[in-house]
N, C-alpha and C positions, 0 to 999 in steps of 0.2 A: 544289920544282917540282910534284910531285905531290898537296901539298896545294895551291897554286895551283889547279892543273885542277879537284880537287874543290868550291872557293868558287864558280869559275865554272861548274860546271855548275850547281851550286845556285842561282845566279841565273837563265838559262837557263832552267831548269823552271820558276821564280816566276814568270816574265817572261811564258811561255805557256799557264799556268793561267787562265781567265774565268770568270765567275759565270753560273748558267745564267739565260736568255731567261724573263720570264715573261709572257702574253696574256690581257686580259682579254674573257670572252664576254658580252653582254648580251642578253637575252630579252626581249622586252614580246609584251601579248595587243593584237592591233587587232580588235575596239573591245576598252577595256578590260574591261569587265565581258563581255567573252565568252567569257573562258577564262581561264587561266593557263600558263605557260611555268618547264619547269622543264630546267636551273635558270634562273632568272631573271637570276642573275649570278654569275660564277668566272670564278677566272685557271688557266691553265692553263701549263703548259712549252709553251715552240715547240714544234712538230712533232705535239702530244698530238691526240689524236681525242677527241673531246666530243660525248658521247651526249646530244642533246636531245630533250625529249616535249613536247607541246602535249596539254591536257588542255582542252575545254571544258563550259563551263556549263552549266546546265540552258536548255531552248529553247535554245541555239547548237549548231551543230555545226562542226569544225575543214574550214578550205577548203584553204590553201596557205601556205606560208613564201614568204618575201621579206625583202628585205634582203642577208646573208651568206649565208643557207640558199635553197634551192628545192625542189620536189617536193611532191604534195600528201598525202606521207601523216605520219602525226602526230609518227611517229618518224624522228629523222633524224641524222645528224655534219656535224661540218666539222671541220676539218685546221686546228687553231691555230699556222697559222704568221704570225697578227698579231690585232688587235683584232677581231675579230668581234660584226656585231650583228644578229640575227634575229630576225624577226616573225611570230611566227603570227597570221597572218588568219582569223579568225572569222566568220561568219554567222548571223545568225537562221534559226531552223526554216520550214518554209513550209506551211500545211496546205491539204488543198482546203476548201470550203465546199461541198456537194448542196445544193441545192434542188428538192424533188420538188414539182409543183402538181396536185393535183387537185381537177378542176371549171373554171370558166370564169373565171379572173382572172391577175394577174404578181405578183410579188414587189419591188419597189423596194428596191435595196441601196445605206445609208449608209454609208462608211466614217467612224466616232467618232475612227480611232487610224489613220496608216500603214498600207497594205497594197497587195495588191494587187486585180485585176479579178475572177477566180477562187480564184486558192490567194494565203491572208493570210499576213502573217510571223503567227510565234507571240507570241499577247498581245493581235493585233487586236482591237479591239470594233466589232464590223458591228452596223447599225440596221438588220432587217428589216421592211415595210411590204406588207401584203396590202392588194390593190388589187382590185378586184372589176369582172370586167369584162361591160357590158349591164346592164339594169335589173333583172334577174332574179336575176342573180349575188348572194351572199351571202358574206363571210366565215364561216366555222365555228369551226377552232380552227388552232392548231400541234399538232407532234405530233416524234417523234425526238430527238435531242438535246435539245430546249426542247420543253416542252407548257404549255401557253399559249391563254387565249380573249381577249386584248387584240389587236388588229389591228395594234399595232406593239411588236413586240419586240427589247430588246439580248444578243445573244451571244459571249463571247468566244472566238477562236478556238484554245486551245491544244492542239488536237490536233485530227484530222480528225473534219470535223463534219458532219452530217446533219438534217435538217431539214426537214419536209415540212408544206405550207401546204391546205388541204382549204377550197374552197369550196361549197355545196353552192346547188339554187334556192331563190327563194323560192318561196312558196306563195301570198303576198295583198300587195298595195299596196296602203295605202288612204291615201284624201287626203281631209282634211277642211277643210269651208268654214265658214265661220258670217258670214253676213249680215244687216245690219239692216237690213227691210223696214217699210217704212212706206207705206202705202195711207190716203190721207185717206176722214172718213168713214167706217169702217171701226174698232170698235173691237179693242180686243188680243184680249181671247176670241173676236172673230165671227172675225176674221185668222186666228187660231192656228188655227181649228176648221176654214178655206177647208183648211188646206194638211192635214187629219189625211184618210186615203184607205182605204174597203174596197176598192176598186178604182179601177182605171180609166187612172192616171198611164200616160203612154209614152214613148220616145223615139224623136226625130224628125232627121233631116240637115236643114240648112237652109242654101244656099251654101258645104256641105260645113263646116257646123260645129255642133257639135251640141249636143240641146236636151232639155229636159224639159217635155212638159207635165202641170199638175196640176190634174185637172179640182175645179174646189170642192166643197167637202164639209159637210156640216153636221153637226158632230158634237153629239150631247145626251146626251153623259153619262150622269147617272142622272136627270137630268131630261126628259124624253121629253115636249116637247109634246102640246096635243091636236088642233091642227091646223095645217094648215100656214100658216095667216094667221101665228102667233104669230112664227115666224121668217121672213126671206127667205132663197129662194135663196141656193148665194154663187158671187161670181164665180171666175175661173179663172186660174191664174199660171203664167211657164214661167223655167224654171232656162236659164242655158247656162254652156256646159262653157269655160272659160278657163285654160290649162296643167295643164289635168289636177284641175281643181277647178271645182265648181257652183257656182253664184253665182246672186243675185236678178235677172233681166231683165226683164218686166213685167206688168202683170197683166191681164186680159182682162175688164175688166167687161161687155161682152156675151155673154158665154158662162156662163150660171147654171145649176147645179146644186144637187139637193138631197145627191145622192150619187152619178158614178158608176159602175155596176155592171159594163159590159162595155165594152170597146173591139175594134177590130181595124183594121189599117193595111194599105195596098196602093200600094208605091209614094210620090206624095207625096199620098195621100189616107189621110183618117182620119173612121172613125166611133164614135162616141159614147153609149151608152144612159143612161139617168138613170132613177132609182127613186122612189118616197116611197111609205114605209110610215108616212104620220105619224098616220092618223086612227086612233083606238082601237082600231074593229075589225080596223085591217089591211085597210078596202078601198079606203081615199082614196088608189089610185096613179094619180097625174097626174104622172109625168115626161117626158122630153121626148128626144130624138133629134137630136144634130149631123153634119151631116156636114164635114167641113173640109178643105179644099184648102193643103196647106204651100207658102209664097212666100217673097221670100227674105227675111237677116238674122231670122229666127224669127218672123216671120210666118204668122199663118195663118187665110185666108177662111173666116167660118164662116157657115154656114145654119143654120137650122132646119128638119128633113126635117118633120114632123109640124104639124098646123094645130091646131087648140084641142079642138076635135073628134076628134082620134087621140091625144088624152094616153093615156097607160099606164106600167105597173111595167116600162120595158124592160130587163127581168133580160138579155137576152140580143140583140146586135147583129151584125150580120155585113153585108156586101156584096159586091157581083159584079157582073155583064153578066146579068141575065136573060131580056134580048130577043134581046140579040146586036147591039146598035146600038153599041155603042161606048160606052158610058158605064155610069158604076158606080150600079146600082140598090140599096137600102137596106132590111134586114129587121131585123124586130124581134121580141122576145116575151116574155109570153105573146100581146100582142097586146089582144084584145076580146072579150068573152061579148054575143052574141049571143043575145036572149031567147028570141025566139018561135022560132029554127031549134033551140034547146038546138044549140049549136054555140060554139067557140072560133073565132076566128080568128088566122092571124098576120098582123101588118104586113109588104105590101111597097111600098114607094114609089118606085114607075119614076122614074128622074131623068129629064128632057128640059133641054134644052139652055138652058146660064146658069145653072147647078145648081137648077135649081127642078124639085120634087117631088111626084109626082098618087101620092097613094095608090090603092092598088089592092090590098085584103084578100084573102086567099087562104084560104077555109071550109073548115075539114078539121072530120072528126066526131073530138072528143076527149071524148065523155060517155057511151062504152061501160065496162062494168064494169070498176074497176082501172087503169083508166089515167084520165092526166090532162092538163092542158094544156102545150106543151113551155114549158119557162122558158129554152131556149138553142134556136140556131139558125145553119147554115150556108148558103151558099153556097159551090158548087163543078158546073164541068163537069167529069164523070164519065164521061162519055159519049166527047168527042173533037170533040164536035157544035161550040161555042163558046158554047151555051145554058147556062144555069147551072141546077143542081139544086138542090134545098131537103131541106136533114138537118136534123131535129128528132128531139129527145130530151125524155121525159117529167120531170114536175115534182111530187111535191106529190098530194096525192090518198088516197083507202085508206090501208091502215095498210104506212105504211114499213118495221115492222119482219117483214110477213108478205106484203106483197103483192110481188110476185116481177116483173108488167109495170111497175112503174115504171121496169126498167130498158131497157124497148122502147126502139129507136131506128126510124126511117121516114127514107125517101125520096121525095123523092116528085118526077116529073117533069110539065113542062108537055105536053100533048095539044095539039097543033096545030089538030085537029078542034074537039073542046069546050072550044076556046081560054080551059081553068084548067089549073091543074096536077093531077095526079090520082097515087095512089100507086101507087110501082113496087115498093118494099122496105118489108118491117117483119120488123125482127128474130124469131128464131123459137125461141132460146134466151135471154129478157130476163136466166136466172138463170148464165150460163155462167160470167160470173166469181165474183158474192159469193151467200148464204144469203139475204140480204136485199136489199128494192127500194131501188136508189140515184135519186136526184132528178140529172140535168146539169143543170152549170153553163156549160159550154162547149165549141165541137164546134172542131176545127180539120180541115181536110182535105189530107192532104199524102202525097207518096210515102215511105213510113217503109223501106220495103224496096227501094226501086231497080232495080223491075221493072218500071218507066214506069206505073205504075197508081196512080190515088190511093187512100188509105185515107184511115181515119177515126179520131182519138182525141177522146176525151170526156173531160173534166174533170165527177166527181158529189161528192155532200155528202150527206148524212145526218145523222139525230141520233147515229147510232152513229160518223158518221167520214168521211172525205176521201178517196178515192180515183181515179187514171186509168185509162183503160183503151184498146186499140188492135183496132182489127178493119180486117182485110187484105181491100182487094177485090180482087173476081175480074174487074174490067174490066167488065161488065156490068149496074153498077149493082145488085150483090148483095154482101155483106158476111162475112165470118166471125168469129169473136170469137178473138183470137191471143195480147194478152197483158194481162195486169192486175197494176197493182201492188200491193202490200200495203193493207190498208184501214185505216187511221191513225184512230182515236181524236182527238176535237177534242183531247184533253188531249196529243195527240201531235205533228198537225203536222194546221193548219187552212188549204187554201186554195180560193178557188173559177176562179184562172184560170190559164192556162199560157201559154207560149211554146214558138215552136219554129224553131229556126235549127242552123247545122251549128255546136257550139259548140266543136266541138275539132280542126276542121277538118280530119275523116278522109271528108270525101264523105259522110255519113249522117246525116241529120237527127235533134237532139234533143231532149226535152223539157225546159224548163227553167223548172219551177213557181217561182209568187208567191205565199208565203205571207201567209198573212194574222192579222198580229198574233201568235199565240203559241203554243206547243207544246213539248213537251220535245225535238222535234227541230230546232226552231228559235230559240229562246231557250233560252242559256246557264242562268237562271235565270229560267222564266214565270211571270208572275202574270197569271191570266189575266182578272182581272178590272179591272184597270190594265195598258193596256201601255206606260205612260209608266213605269211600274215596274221594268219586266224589260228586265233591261242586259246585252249579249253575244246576238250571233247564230252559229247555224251555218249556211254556204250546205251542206254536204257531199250532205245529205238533199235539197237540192233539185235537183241538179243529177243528170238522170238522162241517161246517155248511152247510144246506138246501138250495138247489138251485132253489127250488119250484117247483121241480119234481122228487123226490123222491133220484135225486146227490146228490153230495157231495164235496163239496172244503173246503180242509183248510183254514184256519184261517192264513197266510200269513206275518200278520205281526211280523218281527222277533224285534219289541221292545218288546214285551213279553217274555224276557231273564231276569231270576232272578240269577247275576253270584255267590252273595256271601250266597247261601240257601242250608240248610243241609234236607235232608228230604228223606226216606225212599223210599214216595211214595206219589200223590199224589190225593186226591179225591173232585170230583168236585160236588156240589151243588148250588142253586138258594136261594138267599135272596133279597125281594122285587126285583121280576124282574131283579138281577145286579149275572153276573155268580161269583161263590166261587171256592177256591180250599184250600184245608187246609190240613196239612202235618205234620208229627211229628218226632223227633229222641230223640236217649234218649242219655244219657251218667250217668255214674258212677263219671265221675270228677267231683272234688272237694266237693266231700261228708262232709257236717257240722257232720251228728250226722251217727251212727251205718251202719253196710251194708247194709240196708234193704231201704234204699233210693236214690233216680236216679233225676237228672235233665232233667225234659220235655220239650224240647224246640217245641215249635208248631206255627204256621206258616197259618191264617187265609189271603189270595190273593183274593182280589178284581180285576177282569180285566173288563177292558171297550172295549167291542165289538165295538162301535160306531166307533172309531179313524179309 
């Protein structure tokens, strides 16, 4: 019996004996490649706690489990009381992108690779794109993370990036034309030689669009006729301006020139002087005086102020009201020598109605010792009256390097009584600016200081040099001598005419010289005795600006260097407030059809004063 009880209990115990529970856990990374899960797979006994890690990759960082597990941090259990399966959730890294812009343009962002708007997953490749914004704006460089002068750059983004895009202005635009002109009649050398200019060219509005004229020119090389039979005249052609580029528009066979010399414009009127220096001695000058009324589509009525009878060297033109009747009366000079008075004169030629013109000489004594006949001449009311005065500046005479009144300037007003003009001013320090007597070239009369009073500047020449100069009046028709600029060496900077408009549009009038042909301040490389030679201009030196007291400083910045520009000469004008200069050369090369045509190349210069 008792061993009975013992079998059975021994089965008993067999009976309730079981094999323990085993659970397996399984791990995966979402996305794969973004981590790893350890362990990744084991079995574990029911009931066992199971210590899981989530490790992720480089550029990922760990988000959250799901599946079996939850919570978002990287370490975690579960309670294996069955299969278990957990997922760690990965992420890409996310970085910012800066963009810093300075100066005036955007950035255009390509995404190459996924990402986002601001901050990219890590790995992005963003296309950056400097965009430049107004005509002025310039790309520069990159700079930050990436430096870089390409205007589109790829960066990628594995860590927070920075980036800074720098536009800076420009300085000059320039746009170049080249047109094939052809004038029947006309062969290539006479053509080429209408359009070569010591002076004279201008620009003009015409139905608000705008124009060049270029008065013809006769250039003689080193061949210098002996008179003027040998060559003719030549006639006269005008550029206009079509998107910001000069172009051929037509040519003005009644308006012949040998050369020329001075111009001045008032409104839509224009006058004209012509020279010839052709006869050997130097005294066959018989040129001739236009006046010209601008009509539309670049048109423009022209007279002849002068009859056969008033030919002269009109070195020097100007116009005004000198009666006071309403129309624009016309001077010239030197004018006429007068034998038996030993007297100069200068031409004035009262207009009367229908542009026709009665000369009317005005006898000043210029044959006192040291001085001599003026070669330039203004008009301007001075007064307040609405009469016009007469400023003349001496020429030529005595010895330029010792006599000291060549640099006298007069006034001189008309006498109602002894109905001439008679003089009211003559300079009383000729030497206040330079050592030596300068010859003018040209007088302009304008308020420089903005005290409602006109003054006066002169454009002189010498054999020593080139010089302007400014004297402030005192409302009274008296003058003072205020400022002078440096005296220029031809070898430096050679011109005989100026302009003058607000060129940088601070309210103050400035002067803004036309050089003439060559100089180390104005060609990049001069030769001065070709200047079809010497290639590259600088405007810097010519551009003299208002100091708001009637000075004058240059214009200084030498990025206004054009080194690879062919150009005779250049002339400067305003379109909407932004200054111009626009410049022509011709050539005979590569002629398509017959000799009677020349390639124009011309040269319209935008420069930004602001910089």
């Amino acid at each position: 019996m008792k061993k009975l009880f013992s079998s059975l209990c021994l089965v008993i115990l067999f009976s309730c004996s079981k094999d323990p529970v085993i659970y397996t856990l399984s791990g995966t990374a979402n996305p794969a490649e973004g981590g790893t899960v350890s362990p990744s797979s084991q079995q574990y006994d029911s009931g066992d706690i199971a210590n899981i890690t989530a490790t992720a990759s480089a550029e990922y960082v760990f988000h959250n489990w799901s599946g079996s597990a939850s919570g978002s941090s990287p370490n975690t259990t579960v309670t294996m009381d069955s299969d278990k399966a957990v997922i760690a959730n990965f992420i890409k890294k996310q970085y910012p992108l800066t963009i810093e812009i300075e100066g005036e343009g955007t950035v255009k962002e390509t995404v190459i690779q996924e990402g986002l708007a601001t901050d990219y997953n890590s790995g992005t490749i963003v296309e950056l794109t400097a965009e430049p914004t107004g005509d002025w704006s310039q790309f520069e460089s990159w700079s930050g993370d990436i430096n870089s002068n390409e205007i589109t750059i790829q960066l990628t983004v594995d860590k927070p990036k920075s980036v800074k895009v720098t536009f800076v202005e420009k300085n000059l635009i320039v746009n170049k034309t080249v047109t094939r002109v052809d004038v029947p009649g006309q062969s290539t050398e006479y053509l080429r030689a209408s359009f070569y200019n010591v002076s004279g060219p201008f620009h003009y509005l015409s139905d608000e669009e705008h124009y060049f004229f270029y008065p013809g020119t006769v250039f003689w090389g080193q061949n210098k006729p002996n008179s003027k039979d040998e060559i003719p005249p030549s006639p006269s052609h005008a550029l206009k301006k079509v998107d910001g580029f000069w172009t051929y528009h037509k040519t003005f066979n009644d308006v012949l020139f040998w050369g020329a010399r001075n111009f001045d414009t008032f409104e839509n009127k224009v006058v004209i002087g012509d020279g010839n220096e052709i006869g050997p001695d130097g005294t066959d000058w018989n040129g001739d005086t236009y006046f010209g009324e601008i009509q539309g589509k670049g048109e423009i009525n022209w007279v002849k102020v002068n009859d056969e009878e008033n030919r002269g060297f009109y070195h020097g033109t100007t116009f005004g009201d000198l009666n006071n009747d309403g129309l624009l009366d016309v001077g010239g000079a030197p004018g006429q020598w007068y034998e038996q008075e030993n007297k100069w004169s200068l031409k004035t030629f009262m207009q009367k109605d229908g542009m026709q013109f009665e000369n009317n000489d005005q006898i000043f004594e210029y044959n006192d010792s040291g001085h001599s006949l003026p070669f330039t001449l203004g008009f301007a009311d001075l007064f307040g009256d609405e009469y016009g005065e007469i400023i003349t500046a001496d020429y030529g005479g005595g010895d330029p390097y010792t006599d000291s009144k060549l640099n006298r300037i007069e006034i001189f007003k008309y006498d109602r009584d002894l109905q001439k003009y008679v003089k009211h001013f003559e300079s009383s320090s000729p030497t206040a600016f330079y050592e030596i007597g300068m010859g003018a070239t040209s007088i302009k009369a304008f308020d420089f200081n903005n005290d409602g009073i006109k003054d006066i500047s002169i454009a002189r020449e010498d054999q020593k040099g080139n010089a302007f100069e400014v004297w402030i009046g005192n409302g009274d028709g008296t003058f003072n001598p205020h400022f002078a600029s440096p005296l220029w060496s031809q070898n430096e900077l050679q011109f005989r005419e100026f302009l003058v408009f607000d060129a940088n549009n601070d309210g103050y009038l400035d002067i803004l010289l036309r050089p003439f042909h060559y100089g180390t301040l104005y060609r990049t490389n001069p030769v001065w005795w070709n200047v079809y030679a010497s290639k590259g201009i600088k405007l810097n030196h010519l551009i003299w600006l208002n100091n708001g007291n009637g000075t004058f400083s240059y214009y200084s910045n030498e990025d206004l260097i054009i080194d690879d520009i062919l150009v005779d000469s250049v002339h400067p004008y305003m379109d909407n407030g932004i200054l111009h200069y626009s410049g022509s050369f011709t050539t005979d090369e590569g002629a398509l059809y017959g000799q009677d045509a020349i390639d124009l190349t011309t040269y319209d210069i935008k420069v930004n004063l602001k910089k």
